[in-house]
DODO-805718 format. One record per residue (C-alpha): residue number from 0; residue in one letter; x, y, z. Coordinates in nm, 2 decimals. Layout:
residues N
seq: NUM, type: A, u: X, v: Y, w: Z
...
end
This chain:
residues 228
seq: 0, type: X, u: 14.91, v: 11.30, w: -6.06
seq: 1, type: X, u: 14.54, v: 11.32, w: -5.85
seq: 2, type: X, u: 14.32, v: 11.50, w: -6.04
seq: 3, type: X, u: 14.24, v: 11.88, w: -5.91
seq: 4, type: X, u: 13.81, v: 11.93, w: -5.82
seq: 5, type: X, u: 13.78, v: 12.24, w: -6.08
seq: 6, type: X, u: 13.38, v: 12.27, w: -6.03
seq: 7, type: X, u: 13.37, v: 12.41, w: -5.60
seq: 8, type: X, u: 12.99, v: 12.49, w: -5.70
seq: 9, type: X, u: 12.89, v: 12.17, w: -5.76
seq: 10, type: X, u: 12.91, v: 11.97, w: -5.44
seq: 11, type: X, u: 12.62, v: 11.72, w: -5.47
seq: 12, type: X, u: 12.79, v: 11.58, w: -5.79
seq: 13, type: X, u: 13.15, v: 11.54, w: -5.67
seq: 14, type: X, u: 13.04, v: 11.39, w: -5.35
seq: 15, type: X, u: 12.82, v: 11.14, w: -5.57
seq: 16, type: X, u: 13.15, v: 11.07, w: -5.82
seq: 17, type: X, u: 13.35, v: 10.99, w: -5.52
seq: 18, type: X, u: 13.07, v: 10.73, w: -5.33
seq: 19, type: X, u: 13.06, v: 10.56, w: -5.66
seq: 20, type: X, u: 13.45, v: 10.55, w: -5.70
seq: 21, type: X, u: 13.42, v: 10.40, w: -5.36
seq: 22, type: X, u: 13.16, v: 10.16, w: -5.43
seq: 23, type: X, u: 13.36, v: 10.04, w: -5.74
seq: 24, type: X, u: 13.69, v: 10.04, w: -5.51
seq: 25, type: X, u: 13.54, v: 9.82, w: -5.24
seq: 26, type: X, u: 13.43, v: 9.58, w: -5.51
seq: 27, type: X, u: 13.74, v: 9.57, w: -5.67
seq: 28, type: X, u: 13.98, v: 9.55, w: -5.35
seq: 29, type: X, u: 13.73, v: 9.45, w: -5.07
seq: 30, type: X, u: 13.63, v: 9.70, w: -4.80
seq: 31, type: X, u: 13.97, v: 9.70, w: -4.60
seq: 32, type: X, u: 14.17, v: 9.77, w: -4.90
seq: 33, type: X, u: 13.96, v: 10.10, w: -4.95
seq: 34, type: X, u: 14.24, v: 10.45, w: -5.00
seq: 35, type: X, u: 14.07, v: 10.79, w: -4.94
seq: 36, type: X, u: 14.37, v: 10.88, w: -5.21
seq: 37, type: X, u: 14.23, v: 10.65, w: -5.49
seq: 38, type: X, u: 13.87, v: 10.68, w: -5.44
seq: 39, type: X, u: 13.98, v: 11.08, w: -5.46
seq: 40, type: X, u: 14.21, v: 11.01, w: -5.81
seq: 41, type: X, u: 13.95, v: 10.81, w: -5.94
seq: 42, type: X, u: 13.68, v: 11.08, w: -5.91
seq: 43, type: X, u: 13.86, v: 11.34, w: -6.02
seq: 44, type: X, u: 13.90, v: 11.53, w: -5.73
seq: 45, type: X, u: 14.18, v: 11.58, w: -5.48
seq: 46, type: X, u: 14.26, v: 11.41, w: -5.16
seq: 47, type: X, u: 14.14, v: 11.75, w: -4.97
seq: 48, type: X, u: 13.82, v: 11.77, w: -5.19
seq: 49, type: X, u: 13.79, v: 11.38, w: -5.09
seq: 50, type: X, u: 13.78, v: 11.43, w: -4.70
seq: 51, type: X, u: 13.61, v: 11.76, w: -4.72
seq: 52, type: X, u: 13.29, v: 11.59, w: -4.90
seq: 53, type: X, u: 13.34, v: 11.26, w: -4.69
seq: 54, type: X, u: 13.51, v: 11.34, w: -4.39
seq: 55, type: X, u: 13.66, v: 11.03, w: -4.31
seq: 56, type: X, u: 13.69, v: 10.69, w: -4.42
seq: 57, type: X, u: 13.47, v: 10.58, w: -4.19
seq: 58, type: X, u: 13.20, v: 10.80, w: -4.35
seq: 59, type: X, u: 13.29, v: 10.72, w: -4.66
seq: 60, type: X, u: 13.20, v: 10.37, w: -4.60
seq: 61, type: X, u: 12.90, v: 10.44, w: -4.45
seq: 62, type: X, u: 12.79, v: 10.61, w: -4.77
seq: 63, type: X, u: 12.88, v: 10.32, w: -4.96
seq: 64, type: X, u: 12.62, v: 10.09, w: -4.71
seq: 65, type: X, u: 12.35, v: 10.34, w: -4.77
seq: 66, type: X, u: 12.41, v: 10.33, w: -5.13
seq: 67, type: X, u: 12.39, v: 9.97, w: -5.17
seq: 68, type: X, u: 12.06, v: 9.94, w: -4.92
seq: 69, type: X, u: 11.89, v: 10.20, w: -5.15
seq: 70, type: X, u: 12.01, v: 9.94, w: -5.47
seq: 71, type: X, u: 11.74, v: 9.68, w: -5.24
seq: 72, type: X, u: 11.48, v: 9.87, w: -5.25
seq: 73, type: X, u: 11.33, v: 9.83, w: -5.56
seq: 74, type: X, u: 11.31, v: 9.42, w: -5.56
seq: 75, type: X, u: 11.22, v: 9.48, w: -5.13
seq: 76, type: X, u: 10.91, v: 9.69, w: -5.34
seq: 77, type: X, u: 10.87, v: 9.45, w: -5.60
seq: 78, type: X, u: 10.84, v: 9.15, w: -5.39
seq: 79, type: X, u: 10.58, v: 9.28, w: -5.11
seq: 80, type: X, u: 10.38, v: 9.41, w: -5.42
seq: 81, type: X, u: 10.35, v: 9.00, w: -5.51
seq: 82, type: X, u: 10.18, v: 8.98, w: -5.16
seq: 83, type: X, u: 9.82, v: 8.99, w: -5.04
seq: 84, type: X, u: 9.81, v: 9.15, w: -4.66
seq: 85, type: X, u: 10.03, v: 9.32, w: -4.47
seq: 86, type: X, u: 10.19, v: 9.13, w: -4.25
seq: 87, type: X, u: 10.28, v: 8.87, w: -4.56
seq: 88, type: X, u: 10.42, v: 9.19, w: -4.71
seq: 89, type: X, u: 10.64, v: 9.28, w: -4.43
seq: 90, type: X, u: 10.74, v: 8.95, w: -4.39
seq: 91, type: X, u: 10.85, v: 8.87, w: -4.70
seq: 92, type: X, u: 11.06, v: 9.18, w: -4.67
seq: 93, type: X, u: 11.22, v: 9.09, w: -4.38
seq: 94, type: X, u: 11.32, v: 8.70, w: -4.57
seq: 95, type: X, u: 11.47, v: 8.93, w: -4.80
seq: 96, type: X, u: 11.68, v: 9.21, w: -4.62
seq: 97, type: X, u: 11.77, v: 8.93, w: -4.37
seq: 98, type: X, u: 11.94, v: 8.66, w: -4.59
seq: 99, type: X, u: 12.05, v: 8.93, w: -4.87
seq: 100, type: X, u: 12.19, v: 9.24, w: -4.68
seq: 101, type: X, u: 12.47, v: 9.03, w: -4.52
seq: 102, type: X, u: 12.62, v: 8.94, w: -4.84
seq: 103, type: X, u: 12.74, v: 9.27, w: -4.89
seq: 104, type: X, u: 13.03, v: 9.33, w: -4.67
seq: 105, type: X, u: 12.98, v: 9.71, w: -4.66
seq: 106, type: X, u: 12.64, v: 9.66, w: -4.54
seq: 107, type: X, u: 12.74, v: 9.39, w: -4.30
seq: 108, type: X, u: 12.98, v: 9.65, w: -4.17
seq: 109, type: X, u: 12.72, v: 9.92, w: -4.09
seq: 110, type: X, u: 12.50, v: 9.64, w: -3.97
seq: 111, type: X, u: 12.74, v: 9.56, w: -3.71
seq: 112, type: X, u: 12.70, v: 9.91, w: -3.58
seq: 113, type: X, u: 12.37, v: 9.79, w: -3.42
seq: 114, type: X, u: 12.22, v: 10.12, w: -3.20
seq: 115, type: X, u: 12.41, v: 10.40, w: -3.41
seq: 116, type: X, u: 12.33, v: 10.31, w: -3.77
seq: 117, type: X, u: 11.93, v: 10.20, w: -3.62
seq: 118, type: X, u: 11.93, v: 10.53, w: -3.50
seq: 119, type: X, u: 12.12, v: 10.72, w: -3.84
seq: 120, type: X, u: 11.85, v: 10.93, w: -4.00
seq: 121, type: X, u: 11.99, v: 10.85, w: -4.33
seq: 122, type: X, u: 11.89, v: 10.45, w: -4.25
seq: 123, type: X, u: 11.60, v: 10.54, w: -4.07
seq: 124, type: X, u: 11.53, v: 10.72, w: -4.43
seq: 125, type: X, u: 11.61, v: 10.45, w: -4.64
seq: 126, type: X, u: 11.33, v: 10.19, w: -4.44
seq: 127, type: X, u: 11.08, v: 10.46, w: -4.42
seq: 128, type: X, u: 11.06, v: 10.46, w: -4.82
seq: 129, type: X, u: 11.01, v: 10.10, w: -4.79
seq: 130, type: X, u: 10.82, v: 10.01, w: -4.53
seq: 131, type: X, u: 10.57, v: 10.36, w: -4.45
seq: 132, type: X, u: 10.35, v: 10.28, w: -4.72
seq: 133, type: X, u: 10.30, v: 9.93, w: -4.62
seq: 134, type: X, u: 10.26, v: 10.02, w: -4.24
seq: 135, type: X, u: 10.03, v: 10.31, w: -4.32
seq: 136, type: X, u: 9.82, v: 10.04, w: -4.55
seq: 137, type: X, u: 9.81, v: 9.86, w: -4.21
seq: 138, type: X, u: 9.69, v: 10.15, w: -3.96
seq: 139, type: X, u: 9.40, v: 10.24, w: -4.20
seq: 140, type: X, u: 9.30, v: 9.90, w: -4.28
seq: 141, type: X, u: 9.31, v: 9.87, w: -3.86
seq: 142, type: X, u: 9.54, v: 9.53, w: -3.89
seq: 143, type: X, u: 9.85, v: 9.74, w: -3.75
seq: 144, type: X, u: 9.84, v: 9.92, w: -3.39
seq: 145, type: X, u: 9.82, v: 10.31, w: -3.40
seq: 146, type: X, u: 9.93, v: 10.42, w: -3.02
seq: 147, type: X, u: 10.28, v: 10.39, w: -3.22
seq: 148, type: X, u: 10.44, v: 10.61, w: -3.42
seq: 149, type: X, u: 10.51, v: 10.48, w: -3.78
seq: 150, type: X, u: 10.85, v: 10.58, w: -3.74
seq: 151, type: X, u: 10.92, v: 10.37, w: -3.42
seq: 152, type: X, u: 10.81, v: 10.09, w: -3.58
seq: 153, type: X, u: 11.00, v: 10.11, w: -3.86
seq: 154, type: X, u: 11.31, v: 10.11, w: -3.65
seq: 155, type: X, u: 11.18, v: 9.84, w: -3.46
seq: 156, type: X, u: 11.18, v: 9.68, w: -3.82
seq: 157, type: X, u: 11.53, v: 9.79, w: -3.90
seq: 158, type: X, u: 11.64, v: 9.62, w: -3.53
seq: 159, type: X, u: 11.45, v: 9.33, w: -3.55
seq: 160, type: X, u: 11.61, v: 9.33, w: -3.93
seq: 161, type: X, u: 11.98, v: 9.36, w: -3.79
seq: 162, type: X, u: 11.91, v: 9.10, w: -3.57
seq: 163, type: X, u: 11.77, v: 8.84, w: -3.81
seq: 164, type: X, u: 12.07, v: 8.90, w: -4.04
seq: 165, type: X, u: 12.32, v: 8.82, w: -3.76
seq: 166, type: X, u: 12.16, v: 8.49, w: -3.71
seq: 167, type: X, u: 12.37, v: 8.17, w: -3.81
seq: 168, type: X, u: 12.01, v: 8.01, w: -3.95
seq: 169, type: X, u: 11.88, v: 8.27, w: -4.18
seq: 170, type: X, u: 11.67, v: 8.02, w: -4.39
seq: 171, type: X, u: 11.30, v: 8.06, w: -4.49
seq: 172, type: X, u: 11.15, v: 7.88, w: -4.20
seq: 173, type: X, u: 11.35, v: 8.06, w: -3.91
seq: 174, type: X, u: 11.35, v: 8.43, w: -4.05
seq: 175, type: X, u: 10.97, v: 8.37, w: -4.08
seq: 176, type: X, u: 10.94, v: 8.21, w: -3.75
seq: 177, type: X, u: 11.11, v: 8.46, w: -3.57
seq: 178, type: X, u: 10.88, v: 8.74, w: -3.77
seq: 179, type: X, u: 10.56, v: 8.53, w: -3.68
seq: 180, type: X, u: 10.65, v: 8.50, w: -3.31
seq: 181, type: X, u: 10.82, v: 8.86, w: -3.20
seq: 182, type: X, u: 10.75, v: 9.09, w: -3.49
seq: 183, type: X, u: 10.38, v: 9.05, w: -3.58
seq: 184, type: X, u: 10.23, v: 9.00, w: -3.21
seq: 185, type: X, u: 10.44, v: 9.35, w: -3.17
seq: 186, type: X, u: 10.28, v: 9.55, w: -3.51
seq: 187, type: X, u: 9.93, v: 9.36, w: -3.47
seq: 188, type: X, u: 9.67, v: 9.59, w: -3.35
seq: 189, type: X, u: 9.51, v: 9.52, w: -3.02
seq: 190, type: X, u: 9.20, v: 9.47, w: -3.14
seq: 191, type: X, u: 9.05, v: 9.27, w: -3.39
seq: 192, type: X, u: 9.29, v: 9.04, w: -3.52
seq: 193, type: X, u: 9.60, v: 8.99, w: -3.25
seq: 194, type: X, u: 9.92, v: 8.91, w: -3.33
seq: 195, type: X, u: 9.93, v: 8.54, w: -3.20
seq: 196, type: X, u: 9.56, v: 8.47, w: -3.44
seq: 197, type: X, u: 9.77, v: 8.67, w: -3.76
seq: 198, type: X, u: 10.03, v: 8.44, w: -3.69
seq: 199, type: X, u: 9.87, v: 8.15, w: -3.65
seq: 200, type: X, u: 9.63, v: 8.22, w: -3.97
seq: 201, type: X, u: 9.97, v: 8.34, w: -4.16
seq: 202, type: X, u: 10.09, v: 7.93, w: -4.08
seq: 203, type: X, u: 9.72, v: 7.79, w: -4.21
seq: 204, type: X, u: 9.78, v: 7.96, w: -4.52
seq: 205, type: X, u: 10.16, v: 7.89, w: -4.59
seq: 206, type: X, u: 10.04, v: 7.51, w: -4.49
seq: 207, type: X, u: 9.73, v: 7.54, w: -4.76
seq: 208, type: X, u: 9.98, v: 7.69, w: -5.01
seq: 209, type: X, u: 10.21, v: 7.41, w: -4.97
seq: 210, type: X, u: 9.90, v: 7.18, w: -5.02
seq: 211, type: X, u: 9.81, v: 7.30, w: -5.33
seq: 212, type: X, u: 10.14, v: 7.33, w: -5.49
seq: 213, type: X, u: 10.20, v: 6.99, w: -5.40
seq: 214, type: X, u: 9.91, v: 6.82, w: -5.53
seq: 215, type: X, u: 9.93, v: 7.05, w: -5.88
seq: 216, type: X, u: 10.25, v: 6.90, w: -5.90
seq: 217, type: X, u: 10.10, v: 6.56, w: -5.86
seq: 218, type: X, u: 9.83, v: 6.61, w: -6.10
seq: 219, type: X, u: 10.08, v: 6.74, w: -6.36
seq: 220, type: X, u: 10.26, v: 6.44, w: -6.31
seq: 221, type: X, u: 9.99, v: 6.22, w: -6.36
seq: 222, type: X, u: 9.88, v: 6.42, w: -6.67
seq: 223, type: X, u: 10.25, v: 6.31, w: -6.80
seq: 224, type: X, u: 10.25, v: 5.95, w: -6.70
seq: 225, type: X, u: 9.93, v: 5.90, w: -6.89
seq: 226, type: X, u: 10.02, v: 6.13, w: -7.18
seq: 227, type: X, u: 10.35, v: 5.89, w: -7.20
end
């Protein structure tokens, strides 16, 4: 028997119980085998209390996406924060959303809604907590352009981001060339640095980094063969 809601008054928690019944329901049976009646039974609540918070499947789905984007957030944070500039920080972020999001089949889905999930405020939301801080870093320091809104850039950041994670070739080296080549000449600020010299300088010091790693590697195996 499906569980009867018995707390009206207390709509933010219901609707919260049912998009994590459906978050465990779409792991569990994959996201077409999804029931508006079980995600309802599991939360406690009934199948009109269900579609009455949710409103459709379809929604419900949604949700689900926006809940698991929000779960990215943190390590999105906590990777840029390992990064010295802007542009490496929004790069590195864009590596990340762009190989990992598509994992998730939920997030695929909404993905796959190109123009109409760019354009959902609750998205638009969810990159604004990640990416404002950065891009405002990047207007006061005068690397990023300012005749743009920071919200229009970051949903050229969620498009370019859709668009990266539909690619067949999502490694490294193409996710960062395509950021190099279309995203930073479009952020850069006119003056000062341009894009194409960020880019370029962005190269010279991946190529450096490389360098280095390689010949620490080489002296710590030298270190060994003489220690041996």
């Amino acid at each position: 028997m499906v569980a009867v809601d018995t707390t009206p008054g207390d709509d933010g928690t219901v609707r919260d119980r049912l998009i994590r019944a459906a978050d465990g329901e779409i792991t569990a049976r994959g996201l077409h085998g999804v029931q508006m009646d079980i995600v309802a039974r599991i939360a406690g609540v009934s199948r009109a209390t269900a579609f009455r918070q949710l409103g459709s499947v379809s929604e419900m789905l949604v949700q689900v996406a926006l809940l698991r984007a929000r779960r990215h957030v943190a390590a999105v944070e906590a990777l840029m924060a390992t990064k010295t500039g802007v542009f490496a920080k929004l790069e590195s972020a864009l590596v990340y959303t762009a190989q990992e999001l598509p994992l998730d089949p939920s997030i695929s889905a909404l993905i796959a809604r190109h123009a109409a999930s760019v354009h959902d405020p609750r998205v638009h939301q969810v990159a604004v907590d990640v990416m404002s801080p950065v891009l405002d870093e990047g207007q006061r320091s005068g690397q990023i352009r300012t005749d743009i809104g920071i919200d229009e850039m970051v949903d050229f950041l969620v498009e370019q981001t859709y668009l990266a994670a539909e690619e067949i070739d999502r490694s490294d080296d193409e996710v960062r060339r395509r950021f190099r080549h279309f995203v930073t000449p479009g952020l850069a600020a006119p003056k000062g640095l341009g894009g194409e010299h960020v880019s370029r300088t962005m190269e010279v010091q991946g190529a450096v980094t490389t360098a280095i790693e390689a010949l620490t590697n080489f002296a710590e195996q030298l270190d060994r063969g003489r220690s041996g």
